[in-house]
Residue, then its C-alpha position, 0 to 999 in steps of 0.5 A: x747869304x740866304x738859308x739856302x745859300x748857308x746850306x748850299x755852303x755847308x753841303x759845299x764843304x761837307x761833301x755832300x753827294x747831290x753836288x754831283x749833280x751840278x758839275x756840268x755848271x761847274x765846267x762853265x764856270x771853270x772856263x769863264x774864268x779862266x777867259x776873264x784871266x786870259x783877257x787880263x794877261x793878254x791886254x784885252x782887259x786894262x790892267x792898272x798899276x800903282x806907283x806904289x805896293x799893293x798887297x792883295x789879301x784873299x781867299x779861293x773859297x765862299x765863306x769867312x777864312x780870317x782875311x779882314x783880321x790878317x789885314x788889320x794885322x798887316x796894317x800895324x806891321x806897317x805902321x811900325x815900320x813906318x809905312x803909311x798903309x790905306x786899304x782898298x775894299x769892295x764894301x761888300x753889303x753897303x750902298x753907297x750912293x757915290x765912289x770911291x767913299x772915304x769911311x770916316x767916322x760918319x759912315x755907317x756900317x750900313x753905307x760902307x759895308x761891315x767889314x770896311x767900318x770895322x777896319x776903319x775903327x781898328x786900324x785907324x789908317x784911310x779906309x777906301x770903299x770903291x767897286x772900281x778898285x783902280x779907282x779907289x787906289x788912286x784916291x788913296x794915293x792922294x791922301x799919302x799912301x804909300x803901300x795898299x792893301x786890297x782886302x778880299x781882292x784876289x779875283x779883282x784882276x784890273x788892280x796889279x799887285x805885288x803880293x797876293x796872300x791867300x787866307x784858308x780856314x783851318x777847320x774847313x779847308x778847300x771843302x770838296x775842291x770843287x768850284x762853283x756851283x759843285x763847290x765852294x772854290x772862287x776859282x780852281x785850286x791850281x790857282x794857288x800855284x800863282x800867288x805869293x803866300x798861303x796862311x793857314x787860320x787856325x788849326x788845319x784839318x787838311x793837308x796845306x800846301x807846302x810851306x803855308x804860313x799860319x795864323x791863329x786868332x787870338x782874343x784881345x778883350x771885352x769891349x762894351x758895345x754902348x760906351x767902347x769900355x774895354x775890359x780884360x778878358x778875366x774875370x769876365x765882366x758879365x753873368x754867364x750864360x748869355x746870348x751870342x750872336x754872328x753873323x760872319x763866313x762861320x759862326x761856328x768860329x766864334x762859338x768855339x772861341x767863346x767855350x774856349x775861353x769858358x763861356x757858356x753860350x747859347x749860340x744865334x749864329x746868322x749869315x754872313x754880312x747879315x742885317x739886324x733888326x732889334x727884334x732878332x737882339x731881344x730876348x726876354x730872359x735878361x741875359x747878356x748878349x755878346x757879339x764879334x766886332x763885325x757883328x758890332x759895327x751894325x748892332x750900335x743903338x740896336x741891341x739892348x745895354x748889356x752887350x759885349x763885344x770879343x776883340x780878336x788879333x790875328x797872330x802869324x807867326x814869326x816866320x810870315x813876319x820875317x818873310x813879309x819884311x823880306x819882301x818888302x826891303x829895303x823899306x818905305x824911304x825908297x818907295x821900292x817895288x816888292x822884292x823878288x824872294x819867292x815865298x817859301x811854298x813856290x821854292 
């Protein structure tokens, strides 16, 4: 996103009064999507359905809300309980030449998009890029999956689903519950009605819908950017102060991760899915640079040697895990559709 569409966001989420202004522009917006929704549900738009589950994992809002940790998450609840899981992304960012493309360990950030590199070297599990999504869940099906998870999905409507989670930022919120342009929201707040779960990143600022999940994001570990090392978070295996830089949805998130873990820090925040250069990763005081696993996928061979990398988890609670279960009994072996318990908020 540009500096002016940082600050456009900002002003989104803070309220700012000159949005006023842009409301007319709102309403047009409201009503092409509420076309494009109808067009769907009325069969003038084709719709396709996997043999399989698919979990939808979005957001209502422009900007980062947690959504690619929770899915790495959801892939190793999976796997546990022995799905074979493959995600389905966008690959906002990448120029692929062809789909859908498979992320293996040749593609480039650059190539697939951040997010879809960092979910392949997270989870381990195939990672499908395709703009085509029906497209791309085809693909992932013959490569033996046998549920699927569309990251960042929730507006791309010719894929049917059978979860749809909805991720909120704690700190941010709905801003000022306006849609584009005269807010920050992808589509109105009644959406929420319809999809099956809210999970709530962090600490809420705001009051959740009722029966919203929550979910913290809990740091894992120090990993040298040059070799992959990893080292436990205490004692900290570099000088303090240093450099760090983000370039995600807020990079106030991993600011105030790093003063919580006692770093001191003197912050570069950037735009979301930004492009490095190495000029941007050199300063000239020697001090070391640290960075989110986002951010890292795109500043190997980039940034100088002492660069670090904070490994972070997302952490639902128990409750999310239980209902999650619930949903999806009695299990892989049966190659059943989602159960039909609603999720807790629609009761």
């Amino acid at each position: 996103m540009s500096a002016l569409g940082e600050r456009w966001l900002a002003a989104a989420y803070d309220g700012a009064r000159w949005l006023v202004a842009l409301r007319p522009l709102e309403r047009l917006y409201r009503a092409a999507v509420a076309r494009r929704a109808a067009a769907f549900a009325a069969g003038r738009r084709e719709v396709w359905r996997a043999p399989v589950p698919v979990i939808v994992v979005g957001n209502l809002t422009l900007g980062g809300t947690g959504k690619s940790p929770l899915v790495a998450w959801l892939v190793r609840h999976l796997c546990a309980r022995g799905w074979r899981p493959g995600i389905l992304s966008r690959g906002y960012g990448g120029r692929g030449h062809a789909y859908p493309l498979r992320v293996d360990d040749r593609t480039s950030a650059a190539r697939c998009g951040d997010e879809p590199r960092m979910l392949a070297d997270q989870t381990g599990v195939p990672v499908m890029v395709d703009p085509d999504r029906p497209r791309g869940a085809r693909q992932l099906l013959a490569e033996g999956c046998d549920i699927l998870i569309s990251d960042d999905g929730l507006q791309h409507l010719a894929l049917a689903r059978d979860l749809e989670l909805v991720v909120v930022d704690g700190a941010r919120g709905f801003g000022n519950g306006r849609c584009l342009p005269a807010g920050p929201l992808r589509e109105p707040l009644e959406r929420l009605a319809r999809v099956d779960a809210v999970v709530v990143n962090g600490e809420p600022r705001f009051a959740p819908p009722a029966g919203a999940f929550r979910m913290r994001l809990v740091p894992t570990a120090w990993r040298r950017l040059d070799d992959g090392e990893r080292r436990p978070l205490a004692p900290l295996p570099f000088a303090a102060p240093v450099h760090a830089v983000a370039g995600i949805g807020r990079p106030a998130r991993f600011f105030e991760t790093l003063e919580a873990l006692g770093v001191a820090a003197m912050p570069h925040p950037f735009g979301d899915h930004h492009a490095y250069r190495a000029e941007e990763l050199a300063f000239d005081d020697g001090r070391p640079l640290v960075m989110t696993a986002k951010d890292a996928v795109k500043c190997r061979g980039l940034a100088p040697a002492d660069s670090w990398v904070l490994e972070v988890e997302a952490s639902p609670g128990p409750d999310f895990a239980a209902w999650l279960d619930e949903r999806l009994a009695p299990g892989p072996e049966t190659n059943s559709r989602v159960g039909s318990a609603p999720a807790p908020h629609q009761e």
